[in-house]
Backbone bond lengths (Angstrom), bond angles and torsions (degrees), N, CA, C in turn:
res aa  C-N    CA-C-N  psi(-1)  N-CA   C-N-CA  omega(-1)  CA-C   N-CA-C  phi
1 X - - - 1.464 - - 1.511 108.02 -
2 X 1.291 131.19 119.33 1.120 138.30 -175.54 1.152 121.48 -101.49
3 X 1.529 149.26 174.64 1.056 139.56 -162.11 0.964 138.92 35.57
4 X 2.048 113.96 44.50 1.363 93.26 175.48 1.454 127.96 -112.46
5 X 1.656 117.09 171.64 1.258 106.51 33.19 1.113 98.39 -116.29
6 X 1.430 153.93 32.45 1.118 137.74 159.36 1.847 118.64 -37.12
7 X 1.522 105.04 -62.24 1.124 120.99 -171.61 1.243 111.87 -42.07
8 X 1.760 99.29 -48.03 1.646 113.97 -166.76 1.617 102.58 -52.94
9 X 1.444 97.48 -67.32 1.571 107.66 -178.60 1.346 108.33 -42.67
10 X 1.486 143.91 -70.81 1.559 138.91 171.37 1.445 109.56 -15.68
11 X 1.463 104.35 -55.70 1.563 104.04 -160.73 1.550 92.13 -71.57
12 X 1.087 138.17 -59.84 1.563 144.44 -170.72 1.907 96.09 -46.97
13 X 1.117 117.81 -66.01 1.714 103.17 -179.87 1.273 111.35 -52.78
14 X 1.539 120.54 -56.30 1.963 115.96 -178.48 1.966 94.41 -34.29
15 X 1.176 98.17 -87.62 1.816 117.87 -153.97 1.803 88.84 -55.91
16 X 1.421 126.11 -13.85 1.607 101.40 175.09 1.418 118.04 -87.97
17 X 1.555 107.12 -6.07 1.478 111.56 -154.69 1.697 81.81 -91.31
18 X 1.415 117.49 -49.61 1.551 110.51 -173.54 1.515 114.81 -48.06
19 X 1.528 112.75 -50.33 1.357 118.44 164.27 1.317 145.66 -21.21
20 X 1.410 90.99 -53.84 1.700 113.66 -165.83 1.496 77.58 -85.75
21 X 1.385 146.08 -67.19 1.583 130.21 -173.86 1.040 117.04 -38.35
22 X 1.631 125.13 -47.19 1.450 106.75 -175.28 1.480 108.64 -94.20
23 X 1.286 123.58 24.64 1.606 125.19 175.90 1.730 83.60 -100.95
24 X 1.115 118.71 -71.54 1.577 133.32 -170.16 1.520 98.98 -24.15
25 X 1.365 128.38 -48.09 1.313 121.97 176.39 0.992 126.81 -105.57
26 X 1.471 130.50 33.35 1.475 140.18 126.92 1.627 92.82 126.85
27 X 1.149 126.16 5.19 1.667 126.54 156.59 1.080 125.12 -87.32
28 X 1.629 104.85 -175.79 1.743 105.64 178.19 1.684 93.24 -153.86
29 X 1.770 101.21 158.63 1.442 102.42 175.19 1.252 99.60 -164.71
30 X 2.097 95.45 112.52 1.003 128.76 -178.02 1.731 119.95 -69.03
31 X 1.046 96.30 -14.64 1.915 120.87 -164.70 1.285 102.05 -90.04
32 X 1.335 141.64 -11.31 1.571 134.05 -171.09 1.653 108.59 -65.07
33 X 1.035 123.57 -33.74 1.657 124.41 -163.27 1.739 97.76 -98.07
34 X 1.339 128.32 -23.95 1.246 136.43 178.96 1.366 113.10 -76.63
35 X 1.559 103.60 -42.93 1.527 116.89 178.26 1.684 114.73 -77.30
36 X 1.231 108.90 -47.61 1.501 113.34 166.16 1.545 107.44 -49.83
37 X 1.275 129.77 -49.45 1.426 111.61 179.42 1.527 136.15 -63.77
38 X 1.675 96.03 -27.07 1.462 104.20 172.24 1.701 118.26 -96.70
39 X 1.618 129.50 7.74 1.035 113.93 134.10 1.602 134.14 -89.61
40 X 1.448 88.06 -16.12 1.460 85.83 153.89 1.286 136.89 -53.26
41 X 1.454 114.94 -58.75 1.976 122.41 166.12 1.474 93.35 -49.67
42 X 1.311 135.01 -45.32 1.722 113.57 -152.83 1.437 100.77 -80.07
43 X 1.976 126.19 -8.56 1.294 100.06 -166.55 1.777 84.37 -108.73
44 X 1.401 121.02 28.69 1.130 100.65 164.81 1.323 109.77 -100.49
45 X 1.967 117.78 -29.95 0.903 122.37 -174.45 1.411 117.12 -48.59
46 X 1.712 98.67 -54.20 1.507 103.51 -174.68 2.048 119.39 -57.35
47 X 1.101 74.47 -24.32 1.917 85.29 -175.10 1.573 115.31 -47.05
48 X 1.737 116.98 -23.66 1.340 124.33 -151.94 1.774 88.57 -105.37
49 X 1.134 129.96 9.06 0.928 112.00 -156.44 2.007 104.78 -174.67
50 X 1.170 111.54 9.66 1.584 124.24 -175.56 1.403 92.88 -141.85
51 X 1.290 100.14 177.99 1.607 123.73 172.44 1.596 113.61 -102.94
52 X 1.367 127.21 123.57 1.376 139.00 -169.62 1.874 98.70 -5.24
53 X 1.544 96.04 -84.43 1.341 107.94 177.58 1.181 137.70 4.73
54 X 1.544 100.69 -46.98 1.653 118.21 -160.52 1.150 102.96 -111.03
55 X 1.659 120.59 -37.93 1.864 130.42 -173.50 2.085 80.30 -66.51
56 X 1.187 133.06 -26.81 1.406 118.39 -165.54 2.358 103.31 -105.59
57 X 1.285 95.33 -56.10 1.611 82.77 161.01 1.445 145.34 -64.55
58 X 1.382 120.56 -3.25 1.226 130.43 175.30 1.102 107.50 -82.93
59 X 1.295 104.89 -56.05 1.809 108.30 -165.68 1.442 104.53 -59.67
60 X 1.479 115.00 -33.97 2.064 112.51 178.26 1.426 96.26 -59.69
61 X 1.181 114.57 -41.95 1.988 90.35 -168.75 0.630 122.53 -58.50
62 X 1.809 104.91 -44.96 1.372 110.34 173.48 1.986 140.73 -40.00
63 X 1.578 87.23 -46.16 1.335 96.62 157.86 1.817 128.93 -70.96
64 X 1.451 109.09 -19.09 1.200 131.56 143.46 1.073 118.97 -40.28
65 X 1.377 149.81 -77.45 1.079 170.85 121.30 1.850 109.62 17.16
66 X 1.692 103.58 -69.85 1.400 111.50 171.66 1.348 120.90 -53.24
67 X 1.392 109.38 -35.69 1.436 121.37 178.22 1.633 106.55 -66.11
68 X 1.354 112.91 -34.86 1.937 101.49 -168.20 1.861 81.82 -90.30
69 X 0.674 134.56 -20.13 1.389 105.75 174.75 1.266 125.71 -95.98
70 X 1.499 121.60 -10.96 1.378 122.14 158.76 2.210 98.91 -56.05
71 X 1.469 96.19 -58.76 2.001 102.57 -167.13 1.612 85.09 -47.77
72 X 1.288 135.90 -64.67 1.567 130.77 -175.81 1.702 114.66 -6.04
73 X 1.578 84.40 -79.81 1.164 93.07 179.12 1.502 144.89 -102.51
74 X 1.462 91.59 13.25 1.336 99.78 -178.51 1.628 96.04 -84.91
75 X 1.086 134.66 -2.77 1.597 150.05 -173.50 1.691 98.35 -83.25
76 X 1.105 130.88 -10.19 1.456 118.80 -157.21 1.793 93.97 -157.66
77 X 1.376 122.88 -13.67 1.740 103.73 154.63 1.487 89.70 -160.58
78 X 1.395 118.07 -176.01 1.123 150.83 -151.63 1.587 108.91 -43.51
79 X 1.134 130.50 148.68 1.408 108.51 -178.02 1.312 114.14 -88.22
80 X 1.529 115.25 -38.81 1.931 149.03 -176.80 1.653 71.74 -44.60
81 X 1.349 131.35 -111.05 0.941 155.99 147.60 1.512 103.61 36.55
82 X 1.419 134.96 -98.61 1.245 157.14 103.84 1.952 93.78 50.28
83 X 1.061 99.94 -86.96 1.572 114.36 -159.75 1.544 104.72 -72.12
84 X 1.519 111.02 -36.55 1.388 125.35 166.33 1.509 134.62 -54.78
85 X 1.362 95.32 -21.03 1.663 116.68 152.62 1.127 92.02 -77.95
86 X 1.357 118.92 -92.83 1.833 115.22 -153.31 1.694 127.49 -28.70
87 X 1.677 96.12 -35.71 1.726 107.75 142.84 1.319 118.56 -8.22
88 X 1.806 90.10 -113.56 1.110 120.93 165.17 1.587 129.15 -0.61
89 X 1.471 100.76 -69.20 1.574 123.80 173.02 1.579 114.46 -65.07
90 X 1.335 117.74 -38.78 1.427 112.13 178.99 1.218 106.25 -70.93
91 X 1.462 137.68 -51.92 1.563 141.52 -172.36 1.495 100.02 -60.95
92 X 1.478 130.40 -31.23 1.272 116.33 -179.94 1.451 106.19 -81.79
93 X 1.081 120.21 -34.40 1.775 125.47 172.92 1.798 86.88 -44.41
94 X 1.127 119.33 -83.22 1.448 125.22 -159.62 0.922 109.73 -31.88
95 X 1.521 123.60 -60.66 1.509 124.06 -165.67 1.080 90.27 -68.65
96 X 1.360 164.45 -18.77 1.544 124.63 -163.90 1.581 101.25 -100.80
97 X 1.569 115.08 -9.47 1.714 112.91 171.13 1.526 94.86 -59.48
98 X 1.757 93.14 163.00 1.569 115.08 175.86 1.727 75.91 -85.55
99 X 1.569 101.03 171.00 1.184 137.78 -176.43 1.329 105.94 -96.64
100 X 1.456 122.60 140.99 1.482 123.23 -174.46 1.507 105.74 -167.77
101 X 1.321 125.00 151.82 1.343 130.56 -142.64 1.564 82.73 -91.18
102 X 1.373 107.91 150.09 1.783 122.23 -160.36 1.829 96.47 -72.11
103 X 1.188 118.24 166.74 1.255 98.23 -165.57 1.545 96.76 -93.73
104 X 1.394 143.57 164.08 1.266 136.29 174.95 1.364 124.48 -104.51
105 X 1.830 103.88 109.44 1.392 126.67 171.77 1.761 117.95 -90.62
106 X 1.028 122.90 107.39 1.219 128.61 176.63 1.847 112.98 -47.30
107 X 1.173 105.06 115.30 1.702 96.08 -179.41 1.584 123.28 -67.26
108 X 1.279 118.37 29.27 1.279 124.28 173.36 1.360 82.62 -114.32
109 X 1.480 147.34 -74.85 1.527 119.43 173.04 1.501 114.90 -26.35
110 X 0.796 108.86 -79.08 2.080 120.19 -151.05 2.212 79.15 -41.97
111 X 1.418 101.75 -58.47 1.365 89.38 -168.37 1.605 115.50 -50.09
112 X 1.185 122.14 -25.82 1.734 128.31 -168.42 1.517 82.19 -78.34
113 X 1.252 120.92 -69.17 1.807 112.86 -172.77 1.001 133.96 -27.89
114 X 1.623 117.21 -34.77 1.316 141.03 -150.40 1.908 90.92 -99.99
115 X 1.231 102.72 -55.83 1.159 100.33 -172.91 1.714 114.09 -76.28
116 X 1.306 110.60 -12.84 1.876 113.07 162.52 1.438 110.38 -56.42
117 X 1.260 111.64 -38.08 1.744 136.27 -126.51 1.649 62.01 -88.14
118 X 1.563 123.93 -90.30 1.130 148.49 -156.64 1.576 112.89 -15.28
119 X 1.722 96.95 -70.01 1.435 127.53 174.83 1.289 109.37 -37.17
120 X 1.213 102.01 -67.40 1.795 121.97 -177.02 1.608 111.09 -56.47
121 X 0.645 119.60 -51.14 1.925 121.06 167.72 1.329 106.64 -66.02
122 X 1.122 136.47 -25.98 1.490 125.98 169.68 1.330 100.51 -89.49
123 X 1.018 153.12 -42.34 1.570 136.10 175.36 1.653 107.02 -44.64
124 X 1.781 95.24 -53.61 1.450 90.35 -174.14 1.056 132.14 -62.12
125 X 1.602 125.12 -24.23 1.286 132.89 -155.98 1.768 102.97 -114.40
126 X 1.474 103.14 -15.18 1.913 100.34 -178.87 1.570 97.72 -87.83
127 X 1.699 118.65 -31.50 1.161 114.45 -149.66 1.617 119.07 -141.95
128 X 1.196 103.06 23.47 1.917 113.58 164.99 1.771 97.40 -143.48
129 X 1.325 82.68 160.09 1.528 117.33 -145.14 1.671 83.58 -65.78
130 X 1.478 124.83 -43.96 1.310 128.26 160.21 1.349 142.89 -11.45
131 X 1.655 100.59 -68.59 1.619 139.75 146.65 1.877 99.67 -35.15
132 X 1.419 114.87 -66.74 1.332 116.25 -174.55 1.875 125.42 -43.13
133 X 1.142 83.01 -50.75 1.251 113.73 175.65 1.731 125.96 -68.17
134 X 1.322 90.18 -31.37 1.507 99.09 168.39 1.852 117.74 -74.49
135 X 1.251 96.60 -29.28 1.717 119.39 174.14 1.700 102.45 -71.77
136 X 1.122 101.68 -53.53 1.581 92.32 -163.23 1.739 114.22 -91.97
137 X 1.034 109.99 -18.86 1.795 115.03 158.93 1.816 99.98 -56.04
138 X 1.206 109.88 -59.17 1.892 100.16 177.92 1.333 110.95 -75.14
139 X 1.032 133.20 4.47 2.024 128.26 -175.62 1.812 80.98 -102.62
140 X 1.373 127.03 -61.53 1.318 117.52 -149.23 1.801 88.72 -146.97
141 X 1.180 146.75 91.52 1.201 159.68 121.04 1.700 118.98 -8.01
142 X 1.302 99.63 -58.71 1.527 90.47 162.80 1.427 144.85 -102.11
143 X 1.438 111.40 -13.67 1.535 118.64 134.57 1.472 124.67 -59.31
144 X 1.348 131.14 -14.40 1.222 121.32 155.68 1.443 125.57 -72.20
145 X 1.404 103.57 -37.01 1.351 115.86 165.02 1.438 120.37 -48.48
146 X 1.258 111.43 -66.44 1.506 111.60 166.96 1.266 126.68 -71.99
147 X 1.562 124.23 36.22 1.834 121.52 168.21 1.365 85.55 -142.98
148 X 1.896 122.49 27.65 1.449 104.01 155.94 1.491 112.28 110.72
149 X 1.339 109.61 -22.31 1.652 100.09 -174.96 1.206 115.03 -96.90
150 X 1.657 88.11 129.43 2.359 93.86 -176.45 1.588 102.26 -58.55
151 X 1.271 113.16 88.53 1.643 113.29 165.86 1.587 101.30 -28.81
152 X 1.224 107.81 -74.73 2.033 116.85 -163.09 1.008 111.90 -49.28
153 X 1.287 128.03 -34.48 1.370 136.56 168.83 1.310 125.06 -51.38
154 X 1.156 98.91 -56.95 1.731 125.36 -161.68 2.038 92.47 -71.98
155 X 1.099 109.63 -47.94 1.621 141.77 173.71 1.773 95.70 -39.42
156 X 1.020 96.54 -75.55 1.626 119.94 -178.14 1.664 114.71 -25.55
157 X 1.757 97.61 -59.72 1.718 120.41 -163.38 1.328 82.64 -83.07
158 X 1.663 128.86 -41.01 1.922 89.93 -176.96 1.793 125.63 -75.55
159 X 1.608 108.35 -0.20 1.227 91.46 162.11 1.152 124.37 -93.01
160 X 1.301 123.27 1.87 1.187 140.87 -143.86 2.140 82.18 -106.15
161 X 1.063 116.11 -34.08 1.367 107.92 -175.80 1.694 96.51 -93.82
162 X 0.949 95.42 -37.98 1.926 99.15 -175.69 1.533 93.42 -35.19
163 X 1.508 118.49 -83.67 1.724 130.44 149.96 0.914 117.10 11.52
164 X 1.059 99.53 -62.27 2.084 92.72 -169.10 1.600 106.43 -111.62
165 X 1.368 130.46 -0.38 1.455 112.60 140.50 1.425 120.43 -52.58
166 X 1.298 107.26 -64.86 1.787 135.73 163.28 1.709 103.55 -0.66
167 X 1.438 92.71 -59.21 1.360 108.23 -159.90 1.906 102.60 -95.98
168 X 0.904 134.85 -39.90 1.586 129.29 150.23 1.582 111.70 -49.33
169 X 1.272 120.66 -40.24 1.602 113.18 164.67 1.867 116.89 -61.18
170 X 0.880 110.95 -56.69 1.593 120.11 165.91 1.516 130.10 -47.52
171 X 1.227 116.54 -55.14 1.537 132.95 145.45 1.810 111.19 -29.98
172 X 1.080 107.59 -67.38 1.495 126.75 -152.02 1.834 100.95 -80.29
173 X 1.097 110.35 -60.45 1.219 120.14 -173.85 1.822 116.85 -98.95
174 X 1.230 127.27 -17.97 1.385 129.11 179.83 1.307 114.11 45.67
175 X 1.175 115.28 78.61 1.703 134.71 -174.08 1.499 104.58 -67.82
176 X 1.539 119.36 116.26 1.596 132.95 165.60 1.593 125.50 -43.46
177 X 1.192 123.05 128.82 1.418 110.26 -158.06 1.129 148.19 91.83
178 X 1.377 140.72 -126.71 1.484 149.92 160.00 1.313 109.86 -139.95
179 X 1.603 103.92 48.65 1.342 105.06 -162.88 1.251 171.31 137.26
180 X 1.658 93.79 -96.79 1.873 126.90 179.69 0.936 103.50 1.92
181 X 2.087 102.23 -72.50 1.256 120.97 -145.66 1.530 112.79 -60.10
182 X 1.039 113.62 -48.43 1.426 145.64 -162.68 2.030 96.24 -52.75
183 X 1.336 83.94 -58.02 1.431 107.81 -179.91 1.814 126.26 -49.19
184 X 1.497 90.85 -53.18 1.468 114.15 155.36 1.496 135.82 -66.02
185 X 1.385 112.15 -28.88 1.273 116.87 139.15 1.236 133.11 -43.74
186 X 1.552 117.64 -80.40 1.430 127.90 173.21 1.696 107.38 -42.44
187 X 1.120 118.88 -56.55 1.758 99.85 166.96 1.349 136.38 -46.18
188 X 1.422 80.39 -43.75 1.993 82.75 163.63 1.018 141.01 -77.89
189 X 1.078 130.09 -20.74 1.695 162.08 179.98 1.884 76.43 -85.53
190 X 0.719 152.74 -117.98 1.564 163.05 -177.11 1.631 89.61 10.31
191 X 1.978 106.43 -74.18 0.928 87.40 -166.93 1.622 145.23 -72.81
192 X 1.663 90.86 -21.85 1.308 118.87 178.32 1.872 107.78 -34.78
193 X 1.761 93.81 -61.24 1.042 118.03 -161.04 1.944 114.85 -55.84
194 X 1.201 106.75 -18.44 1.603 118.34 178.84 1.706 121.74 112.10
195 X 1.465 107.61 6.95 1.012 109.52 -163.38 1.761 102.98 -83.80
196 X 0.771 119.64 134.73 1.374 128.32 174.09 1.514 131.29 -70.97
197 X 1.260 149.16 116.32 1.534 153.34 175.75 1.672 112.74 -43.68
198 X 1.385 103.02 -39.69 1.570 105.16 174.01 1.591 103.30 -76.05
199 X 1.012 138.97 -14.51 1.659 124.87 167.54 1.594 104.11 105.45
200 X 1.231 114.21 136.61 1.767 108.86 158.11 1.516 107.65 117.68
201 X 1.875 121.44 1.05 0.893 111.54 159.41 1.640 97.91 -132.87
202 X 1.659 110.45 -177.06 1.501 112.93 166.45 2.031 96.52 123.87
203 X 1.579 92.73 144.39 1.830 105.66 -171.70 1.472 82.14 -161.15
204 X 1.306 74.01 151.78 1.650 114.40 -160.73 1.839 107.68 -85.27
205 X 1.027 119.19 -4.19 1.491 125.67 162.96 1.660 110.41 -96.36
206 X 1.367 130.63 -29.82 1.252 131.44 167.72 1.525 102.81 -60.11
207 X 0.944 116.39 -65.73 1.994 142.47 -162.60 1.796 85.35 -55.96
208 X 1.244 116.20 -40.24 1.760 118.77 174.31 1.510 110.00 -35.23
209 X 1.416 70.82 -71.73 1.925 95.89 -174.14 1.129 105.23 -51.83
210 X 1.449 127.67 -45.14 1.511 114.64 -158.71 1.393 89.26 -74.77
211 X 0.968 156.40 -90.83 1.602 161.21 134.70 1.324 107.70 67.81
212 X 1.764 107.18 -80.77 1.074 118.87 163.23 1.301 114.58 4.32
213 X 2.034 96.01 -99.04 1.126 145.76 -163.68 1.397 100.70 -47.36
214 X 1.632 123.84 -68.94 1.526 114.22 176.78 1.714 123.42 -71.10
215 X 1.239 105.58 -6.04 1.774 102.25 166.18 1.357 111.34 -65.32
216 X 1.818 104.11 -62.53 1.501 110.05 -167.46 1.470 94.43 -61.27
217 X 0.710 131.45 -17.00 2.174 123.13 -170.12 1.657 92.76 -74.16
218 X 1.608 103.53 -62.10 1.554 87.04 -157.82 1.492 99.15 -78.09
219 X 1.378 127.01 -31.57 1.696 108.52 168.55 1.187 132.43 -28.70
220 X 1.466 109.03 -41.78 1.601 136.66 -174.71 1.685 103.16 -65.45
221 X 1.302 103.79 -65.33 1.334 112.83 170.97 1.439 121.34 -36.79
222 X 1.142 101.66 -60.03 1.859 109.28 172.23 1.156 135.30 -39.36
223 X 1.422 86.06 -41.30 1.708 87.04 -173.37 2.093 97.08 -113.14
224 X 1.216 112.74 13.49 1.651 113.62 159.73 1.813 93.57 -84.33
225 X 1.090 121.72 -21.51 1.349 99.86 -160.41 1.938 128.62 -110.06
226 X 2.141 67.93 -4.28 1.890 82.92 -158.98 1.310 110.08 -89.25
């Protein structure tokens, strides 16, 4: 990951903003920093050997992809659990890629991304009926249920964005490791930010701040230690 801590911080708002959505509605997803790393390797892989385009759209589906099958099954057992596989499975995906130099995003992009990313989730979530709904499935789950809203559904699309932040964080920034850091960020930035584990609160200008604060920390860290 280069440029930091700009970079760091970018990657920490992308993968916190997915977070705090699927915390906001009464989930969790342990897989964001695992998953960010292995579309990261795949959009380097593709880079040596594709056209920009594709070394950068594949790897989002992919995290696309991870994301509807985390919502799958996080619908039918535990989520901790759930995402903690998808872990697991992504870091073993990684290690068996060849190794290839991260692809190079200028941190005045990743920073413009981050801050699209930002904007755009707060429109959605302060101000469509969507956003609403994402709040009140985590405040009350079964009173949402009964005034009409497909909980599982609604459940589903926030991992389904968690995913493909995940994977625009990974792409963009090429997170060191299998992760952790990345991972540990986005929790903190989540938590920093006020959002709650039981679901039903959390905004995307708090989750900013927290971001910030735990990017530049573990950036700092990184390079005190490396």
């Amino acid at each position: 990951m280069t440029g930091f801590p700009a970079q760091a911080v970018a990657g920490a708002v992308i993968a916190a903003t997915g977070l705090m959505i699927v915390t906001a509605a009464g989930g969790f997803d342990l897989s964001i920093g695992a998953v960010a790393v292995l579309c990261g390797a795949v959009s380097a892989r593709l880079a040596t050997c594709m056209p920009v385009i594709l070394a950068v759209t594949v790897p989002i589906g992919l995290g696309v992809a991870c994301g509807l099958i985390n919502g799958l099954l996080a619908h039918r057992w535990p989520p901790f659990l759930v995402t903690f596989g998808m872990l697991a499975a992504a870091q073993a995906i990684t290690a068996w890629l060849p190794e290839n130099s991260a692809v190079a995003v200028a941190p005045i992009v990743t920073c413009a991304v981050a801050a699209g990313i930002a904007v755009g989730a707060h429109v959605v979530l302060a101000h469509t009926v969507w956003g609403f709904h994402v709040s009140f499935v985590g405040s009350n789950e079964d009173a949402a249920g009964h005034a009409g809203v497909d909980v599982a559904r609604l459940r589903l699309w926030t991992y389904v964005v968690s995913g493909g932040l995940a994977s625009v964080a990974g792409v963009t920034t090429a997170p060191p490791g299998n992760g952790l850091s990345l991972q540990v960020a986005a929790i903190g930035a989540v938590l920093l930010g006020g959002t709650t584990l039981k679901g039903g609160r959390g905004t995307v200008a708090a989750t900013v701040l927290g971001a910030v604060a735990a990017g530049t920390a573990l950036a700092a860290a990184h390079e005190w230690f490396r």
